[in-house]
PAVEXGU-391685 format. One line per 5 residues: number of its first residue (from 1); for each residue z, y negated, x negated of C-alpha. Coordinates in Angstrom, 1 decimal. Layout:
BEGIN
NUM	Z Y X ~ ...
# end
This chain:
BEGIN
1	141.4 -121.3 -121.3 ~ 142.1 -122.4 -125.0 ~ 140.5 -120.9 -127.9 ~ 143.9 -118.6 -129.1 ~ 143.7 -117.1 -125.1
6	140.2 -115.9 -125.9 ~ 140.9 -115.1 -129.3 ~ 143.5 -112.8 -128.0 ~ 141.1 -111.1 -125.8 ~ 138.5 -110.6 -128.3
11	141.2 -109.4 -130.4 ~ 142.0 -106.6 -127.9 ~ 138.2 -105.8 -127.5 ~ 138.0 -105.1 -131.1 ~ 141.1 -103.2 -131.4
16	140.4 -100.8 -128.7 ~ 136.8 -100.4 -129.4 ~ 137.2 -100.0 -133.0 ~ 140.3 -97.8 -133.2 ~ 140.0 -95.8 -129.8
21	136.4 -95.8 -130.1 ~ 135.8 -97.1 -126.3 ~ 136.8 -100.6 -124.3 ~ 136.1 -100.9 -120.7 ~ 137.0 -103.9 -117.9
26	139.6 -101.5 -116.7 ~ 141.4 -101.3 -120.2 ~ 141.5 -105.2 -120.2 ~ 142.4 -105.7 -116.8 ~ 145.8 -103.0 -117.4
31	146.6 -104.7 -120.5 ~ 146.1 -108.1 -119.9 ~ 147.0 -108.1 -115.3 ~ 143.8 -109.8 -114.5 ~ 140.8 -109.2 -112.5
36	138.2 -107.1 -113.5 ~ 135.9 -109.7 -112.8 ~ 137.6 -111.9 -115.2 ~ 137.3 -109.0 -117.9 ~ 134.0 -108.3 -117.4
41	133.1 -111.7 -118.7 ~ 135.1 -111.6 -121.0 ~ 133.4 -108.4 -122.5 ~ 130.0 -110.4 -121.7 ~ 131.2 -113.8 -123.6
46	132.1 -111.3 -126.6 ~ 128.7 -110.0 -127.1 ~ 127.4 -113.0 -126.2 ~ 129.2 -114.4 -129.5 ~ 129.0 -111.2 -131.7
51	125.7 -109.2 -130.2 ~ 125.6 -106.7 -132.6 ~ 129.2 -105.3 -132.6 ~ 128.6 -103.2 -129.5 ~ 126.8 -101.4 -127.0
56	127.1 -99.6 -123.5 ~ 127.5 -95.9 -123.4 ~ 126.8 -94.9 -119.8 ~ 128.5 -91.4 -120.2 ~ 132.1 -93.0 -121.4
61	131.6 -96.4 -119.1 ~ 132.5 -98.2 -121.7 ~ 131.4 -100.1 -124.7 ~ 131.6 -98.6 -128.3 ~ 131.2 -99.7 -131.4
66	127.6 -99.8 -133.1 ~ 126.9 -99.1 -136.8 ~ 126.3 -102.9 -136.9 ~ 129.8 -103.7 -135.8 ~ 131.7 -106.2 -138.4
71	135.6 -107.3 -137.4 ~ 136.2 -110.9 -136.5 ~ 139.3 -110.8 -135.1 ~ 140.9 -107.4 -135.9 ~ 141.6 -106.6 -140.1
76	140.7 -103.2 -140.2 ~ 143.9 -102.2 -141.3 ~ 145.5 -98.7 -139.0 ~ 149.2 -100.5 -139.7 ~ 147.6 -102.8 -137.4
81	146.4 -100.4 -134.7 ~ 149.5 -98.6 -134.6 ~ 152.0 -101.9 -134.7 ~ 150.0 -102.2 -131.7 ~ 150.8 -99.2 -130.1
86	154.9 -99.2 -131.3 ~ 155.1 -102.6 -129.4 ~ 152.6 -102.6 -126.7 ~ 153.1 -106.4 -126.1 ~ 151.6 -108.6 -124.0
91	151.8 -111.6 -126.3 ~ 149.6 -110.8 -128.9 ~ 149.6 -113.7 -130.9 ~ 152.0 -116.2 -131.4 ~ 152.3 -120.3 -132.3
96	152.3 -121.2 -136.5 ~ 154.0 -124.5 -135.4 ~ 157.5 -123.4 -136.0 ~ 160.5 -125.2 -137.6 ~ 162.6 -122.2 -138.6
101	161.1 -120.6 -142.2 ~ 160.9 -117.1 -142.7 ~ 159.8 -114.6 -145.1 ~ 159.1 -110.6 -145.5 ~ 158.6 -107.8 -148.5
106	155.1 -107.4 -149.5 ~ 154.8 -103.7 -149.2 ~ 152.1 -101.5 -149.8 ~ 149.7 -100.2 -147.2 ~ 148.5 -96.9 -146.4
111	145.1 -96.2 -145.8 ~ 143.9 -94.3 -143.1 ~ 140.5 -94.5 -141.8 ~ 139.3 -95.1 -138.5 ~ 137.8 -91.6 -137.7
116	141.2 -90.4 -138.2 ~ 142.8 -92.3 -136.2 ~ 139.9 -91.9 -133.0 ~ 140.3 -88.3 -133.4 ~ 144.1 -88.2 -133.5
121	144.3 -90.8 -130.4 ~ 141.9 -89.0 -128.7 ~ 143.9 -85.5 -128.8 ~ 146.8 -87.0 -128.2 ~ 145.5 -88.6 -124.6
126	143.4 -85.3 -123.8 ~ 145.4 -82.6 -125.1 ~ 143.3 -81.3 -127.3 ~ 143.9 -79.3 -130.7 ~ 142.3 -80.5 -134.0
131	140.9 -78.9 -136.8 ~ 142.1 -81.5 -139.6 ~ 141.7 -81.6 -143.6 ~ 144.8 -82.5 -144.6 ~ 146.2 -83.0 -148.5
136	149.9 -82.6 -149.7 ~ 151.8 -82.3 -153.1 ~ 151.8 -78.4 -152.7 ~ 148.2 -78.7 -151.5 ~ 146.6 -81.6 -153.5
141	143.1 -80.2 -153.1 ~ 143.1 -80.1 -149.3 ~ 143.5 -77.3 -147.1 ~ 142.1 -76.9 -143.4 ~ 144.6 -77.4 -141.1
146	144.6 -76.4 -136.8 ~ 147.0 -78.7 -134.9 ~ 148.0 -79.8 -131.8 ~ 149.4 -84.0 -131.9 ~ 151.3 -85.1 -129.3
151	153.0 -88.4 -131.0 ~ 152.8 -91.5 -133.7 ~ 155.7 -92.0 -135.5 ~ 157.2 -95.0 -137.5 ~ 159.9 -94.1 -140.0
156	160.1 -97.7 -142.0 ~ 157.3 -97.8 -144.6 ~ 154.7 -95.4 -143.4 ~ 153.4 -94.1 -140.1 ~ 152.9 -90.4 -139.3
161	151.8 -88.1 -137.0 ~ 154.2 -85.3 -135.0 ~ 152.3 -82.1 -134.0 ~ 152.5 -78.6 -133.7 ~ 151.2 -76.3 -137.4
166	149.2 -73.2 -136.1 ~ 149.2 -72.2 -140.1 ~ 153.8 -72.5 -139.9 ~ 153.8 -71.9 -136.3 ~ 155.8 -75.0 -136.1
171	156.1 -78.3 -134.9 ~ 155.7 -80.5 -138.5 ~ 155.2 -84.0 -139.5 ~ 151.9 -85.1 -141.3 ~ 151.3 -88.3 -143.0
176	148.6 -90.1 -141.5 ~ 146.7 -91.4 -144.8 ~ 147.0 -87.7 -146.1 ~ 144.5 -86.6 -143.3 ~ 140.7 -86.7 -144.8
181	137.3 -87.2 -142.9 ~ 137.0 -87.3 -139.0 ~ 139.2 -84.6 -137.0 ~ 137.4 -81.3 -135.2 ~ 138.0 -82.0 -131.3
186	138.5 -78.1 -130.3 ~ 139.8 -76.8 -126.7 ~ 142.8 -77.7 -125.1 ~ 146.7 -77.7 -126.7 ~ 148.5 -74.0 -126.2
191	151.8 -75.1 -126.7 ~ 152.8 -78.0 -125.1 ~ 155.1 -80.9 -127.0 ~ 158.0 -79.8 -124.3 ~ 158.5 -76.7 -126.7
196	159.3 -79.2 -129.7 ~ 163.1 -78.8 -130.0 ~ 163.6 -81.2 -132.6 ~ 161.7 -84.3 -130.9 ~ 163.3 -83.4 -127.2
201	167.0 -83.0 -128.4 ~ 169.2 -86.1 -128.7 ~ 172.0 -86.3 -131.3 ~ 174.2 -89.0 -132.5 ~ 174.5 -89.8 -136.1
206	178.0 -91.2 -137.0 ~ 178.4 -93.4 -140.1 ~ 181.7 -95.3 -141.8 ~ 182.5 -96.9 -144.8 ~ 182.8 -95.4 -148.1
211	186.4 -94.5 -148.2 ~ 186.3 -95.2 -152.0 ~ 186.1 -98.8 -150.7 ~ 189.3 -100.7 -149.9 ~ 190.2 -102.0 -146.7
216	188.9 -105.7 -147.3 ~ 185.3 -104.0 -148.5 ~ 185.5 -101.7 -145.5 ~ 185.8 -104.3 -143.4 ~ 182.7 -106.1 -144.7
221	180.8 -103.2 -144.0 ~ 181.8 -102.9 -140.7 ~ 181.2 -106.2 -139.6 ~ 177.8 -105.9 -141.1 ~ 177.2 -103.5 -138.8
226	179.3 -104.4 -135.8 ~ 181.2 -101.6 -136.3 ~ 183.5 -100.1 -133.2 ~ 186.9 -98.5 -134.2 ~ 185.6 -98.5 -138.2
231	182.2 -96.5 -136.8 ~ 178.9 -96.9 -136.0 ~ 176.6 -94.6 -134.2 ~ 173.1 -94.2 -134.1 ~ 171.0 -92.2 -131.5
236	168.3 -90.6 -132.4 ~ 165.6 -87.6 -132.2 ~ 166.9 -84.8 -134.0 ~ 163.2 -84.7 -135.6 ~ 163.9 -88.3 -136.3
241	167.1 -88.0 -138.4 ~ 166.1 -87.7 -141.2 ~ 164.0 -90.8 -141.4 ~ 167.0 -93.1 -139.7 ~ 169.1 -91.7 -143.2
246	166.3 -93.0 -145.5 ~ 166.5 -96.3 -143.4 ~ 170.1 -96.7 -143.8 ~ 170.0 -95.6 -147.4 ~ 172.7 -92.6 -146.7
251	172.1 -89.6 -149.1 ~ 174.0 -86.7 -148.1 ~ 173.3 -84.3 -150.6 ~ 174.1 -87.4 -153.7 ~ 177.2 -89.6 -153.6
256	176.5 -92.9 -155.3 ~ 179.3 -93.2 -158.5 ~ 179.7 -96.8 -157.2 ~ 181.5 -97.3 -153.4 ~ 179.5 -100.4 -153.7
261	176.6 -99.4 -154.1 ~ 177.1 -96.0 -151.6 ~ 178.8 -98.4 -148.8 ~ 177.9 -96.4 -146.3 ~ 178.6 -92.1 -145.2
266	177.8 -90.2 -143.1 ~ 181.2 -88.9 -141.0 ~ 179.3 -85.9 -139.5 ~ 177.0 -84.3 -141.4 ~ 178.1 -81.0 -140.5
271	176.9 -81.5 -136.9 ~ 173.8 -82.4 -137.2 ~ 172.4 -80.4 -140.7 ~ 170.4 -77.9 -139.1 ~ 168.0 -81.2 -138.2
276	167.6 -82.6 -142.1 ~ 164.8 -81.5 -144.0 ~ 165.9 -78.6 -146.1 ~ 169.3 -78.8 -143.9
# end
């Protein structure tokens, strides 16, 4: 096997040591269809190479990280981790030899520590409710915070986490680098992510050209977006609305004075306000 194969399987030890705080021959052999065999050595050629980064806890089965462990394959970063989890790809990395030339914004990164995201992965998979520190513009100090995760979310620049508030009695969104120190493990969830209107209801966001534009413009617009019949619609979570406005730069409380710059509205706002923030 070539040295990017192994790479790609030390990678995957990392990741799920590091971030999910345990890696097993059974996680390898589910992710990557082999043998167990086969990911047992490779678990035994990793700390073979790197014999400080882990150890065997008999009560998880499963290796976890030491306070030793230092990142060779993996950066560190949670955007990482959880582009990882949005794509759940087989093909982890991919060949640098290529003739097409691409390029992509420098954005900034959020940082979210590991213990944050152990704790949150591990209530999600057992169910569990969290006592969390959490931080917020009406809250900059921190308050204490009991909730009950049940998803990651991607909404374009940041990643967050959907759960239900026991404070607002309410299924919320909280911003995973607002979280501070390692989540509170406490019993299991009493309201289960079933009861989470928003996130289980499917609506349909309709969008057209500005009006203000004229029908060569319009017509730019809708070929941009392969529009059908001068529309384009977009399914989505009703919890997830909002975000998919922010994406396609559609205010609908502020017309842009410029069609131009506006391009695009939003035909049916009416429909589906109740699901905006503040709707």
């Amino acid at each position: 096997m070539n040295g990017q194969h192994l790479e790609s399987r030390y990678w995957f030890i990392e990741l799920h040591a590091f971030w999910q705080g345990l890696v097993n021959s059974r996680h390898i052999t589910e992710y990557f269809q082999i043998s167990r065999t086969q990911a047992q050595k490779y678990i035994t050629a990793y700390q073979q190479i790197h014999p400080l980064n882990l150890v065997y806890d008999k009560s998880s089965k499963g290796f976890c990280i030491t306070h030793h462990f230092a990142p060779h394959y993996i950066t560190g970063n949670a955007n990482e981790y959880l582009e990882w989890l949005h794509t759940q790809t087989n093909e982890v990395f991919t060949s640098t030899h290529s003739q097409l030339t691409n390029a992509s914004l420098n954005l900034p990164k959020r940082c979210v520590h590991p213990d944050v995201i152990r704790g949150l992965s591990k209530a999600i998979k057992l169910r569990r409710r969290l006592e969390v520190d959490y931080v917020s513009l009406k809250n900059p100090d921190g308050e204490g915070r009991i909730i009950q995760p049940h998803v990651f979310v991607k909404t374009g620049l940041r990643w967050h986490l959907r759960a239900f508030d026991e404070k607002h009695q309410q299924f919320r969104d909280f911003v995973l680098s607002r979280f501070n120190g390692a989540p509170e493990i406490l019993e299991g969830e009493t309201v289960s992510p079933s009861n989470d209107e928003a996130w289980q209801t499917f609506i349909d966001l309709r969008f057209v050209a500005d009006l203000r534009l004229s029908p060569a413009q319009k017509y730019v617009i809708e070929q941009d977006y392969q529009m059908l019949n001068g529309e384009l619609t977009i399914s989505t979570r009703a919890a997830l609305a909002q975000y998919v406005l922010q994406e396609m730069q559609v205010n609908t409380k502020f017309i842009d004075e410029y069609p131009e710059a506006q391009q695009l509205v939003l035909a049916n706002k009416e429909y589906i306000q109740k699901w905006l923030f503040n709707g």
